[in-house]
N, C-alpha and C positions, 0 to 999 in steps of 0.2 A: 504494500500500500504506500500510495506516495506523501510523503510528509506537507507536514499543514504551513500555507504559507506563512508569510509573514506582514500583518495588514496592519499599520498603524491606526489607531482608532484617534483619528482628529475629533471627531465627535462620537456622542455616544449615540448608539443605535438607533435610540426612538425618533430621537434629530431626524438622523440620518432615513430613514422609515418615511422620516413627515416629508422630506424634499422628495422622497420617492413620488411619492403622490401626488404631491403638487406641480414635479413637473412636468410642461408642457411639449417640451422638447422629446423628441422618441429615440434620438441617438443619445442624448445626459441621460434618459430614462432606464434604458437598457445597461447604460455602463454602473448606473447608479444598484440595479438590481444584482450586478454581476458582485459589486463592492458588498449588498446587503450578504447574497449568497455566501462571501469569503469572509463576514462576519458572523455568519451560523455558523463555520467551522469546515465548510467543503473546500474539498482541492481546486487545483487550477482544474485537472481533467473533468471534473464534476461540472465544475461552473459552465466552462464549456462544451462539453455534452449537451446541457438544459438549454444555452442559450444558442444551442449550433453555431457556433463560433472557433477560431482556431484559438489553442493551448497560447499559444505566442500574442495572440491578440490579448485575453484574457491578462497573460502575464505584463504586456507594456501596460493596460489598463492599471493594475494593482502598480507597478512601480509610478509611473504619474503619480496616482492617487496617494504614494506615500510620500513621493517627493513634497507635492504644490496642495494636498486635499484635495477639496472639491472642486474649485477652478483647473483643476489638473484631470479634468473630465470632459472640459470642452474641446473640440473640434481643432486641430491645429491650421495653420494658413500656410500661406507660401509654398506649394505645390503648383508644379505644374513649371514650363521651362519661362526665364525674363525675355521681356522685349528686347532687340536688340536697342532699339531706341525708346527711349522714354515720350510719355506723353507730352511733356512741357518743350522737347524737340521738334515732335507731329505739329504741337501749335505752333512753333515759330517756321515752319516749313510749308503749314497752312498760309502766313502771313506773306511769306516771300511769294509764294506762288499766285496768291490770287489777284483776281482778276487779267489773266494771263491765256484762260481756257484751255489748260494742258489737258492732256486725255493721262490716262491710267498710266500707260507705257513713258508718257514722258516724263510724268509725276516719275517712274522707277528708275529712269535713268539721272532724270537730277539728283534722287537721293544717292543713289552709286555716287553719281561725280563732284558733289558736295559735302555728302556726310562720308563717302568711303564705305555702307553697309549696301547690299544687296540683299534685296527680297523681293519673291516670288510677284508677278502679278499679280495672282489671287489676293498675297496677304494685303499689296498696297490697296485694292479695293474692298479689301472687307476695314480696313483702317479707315480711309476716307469716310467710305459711305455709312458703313454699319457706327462707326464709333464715335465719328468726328461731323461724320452729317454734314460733309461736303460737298458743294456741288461743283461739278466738272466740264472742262469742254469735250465735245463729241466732235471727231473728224466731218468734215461732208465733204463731197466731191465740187470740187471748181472746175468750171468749164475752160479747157487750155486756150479756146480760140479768142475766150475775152481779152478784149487788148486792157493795157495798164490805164488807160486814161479813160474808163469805160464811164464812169458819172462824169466827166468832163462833157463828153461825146452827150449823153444823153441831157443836161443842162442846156446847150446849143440849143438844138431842136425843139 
């Protein structure tokens, strides 16, 4: 049989019992049950059997929870990979460019050729549009045979 952990008791059970209940959150809820479980006296494998959870999961839960207590139950941040460029770069990159009517493509190549990063297409338009809510130029076709003085020509007449 596998030895009983070691669960520092920041607070006493009934406490801890009443936050069960009250909270709202279902990921603190669950980590909160897994904490009451290893204060009856179950093992790691016990608790996570109950809660179909992995032993490892169950275990970094209980060490948080002796480190930090209960604040050492919520949710961690900073997941996921960083921007190459920061937000506050996007805005002053926004400012340079606009009213210029770049399209997507050229928007990419001036950050290459000013900031030095490279990124995909896709990513500059989900930056612009989805995040920054920027509006953009769209190429259109010009006609080759119009001469250059073409509102000149048509003011005359």
């Amino acid at each position: 049989m596998p030895r009983k952990p070691r669960v520092v008791k920041h607070i006493p059970k009934e406490e801890l019992e009443e936050l069960y209940r009250r909270e709202k959150n279902s990921v603190i809820k669950e980590r909160l049950l897994a904490i009451l479980l290893l204060y009856d006296g179950k093992n790691i494998y016990e608790v996570a059997e109950i809660l179909r959870k992995c032993e490892r999961t169950i275990k970094e839960w209980l060490s948080r929870w002796n480190r930090e207590g209960y604040e050492g139950l919520f949710p961690r941040g900073g997941k996921g990979r960083k921007p190459l460029l920061p937000d506050e770069e996007w805005d002053k990159i926004l400012k340079e460019i606009e009213g210029k009517g770049m399209t997507i493509k050229e928007v990419t190549a001036y950050v290459k050729t000013t900031r030095g990063v490279e990124y995909a297409y896709k990513t500059v338009w989900r930056i612009l549009r989805k995040k920054k809510r920027a509006k953009y130029g769209k190429p259109y076709i010009q006609n080759e045979r119009r001469p250059e003085n073409a509102e000149e020509i048509l003011k005359k007449e």
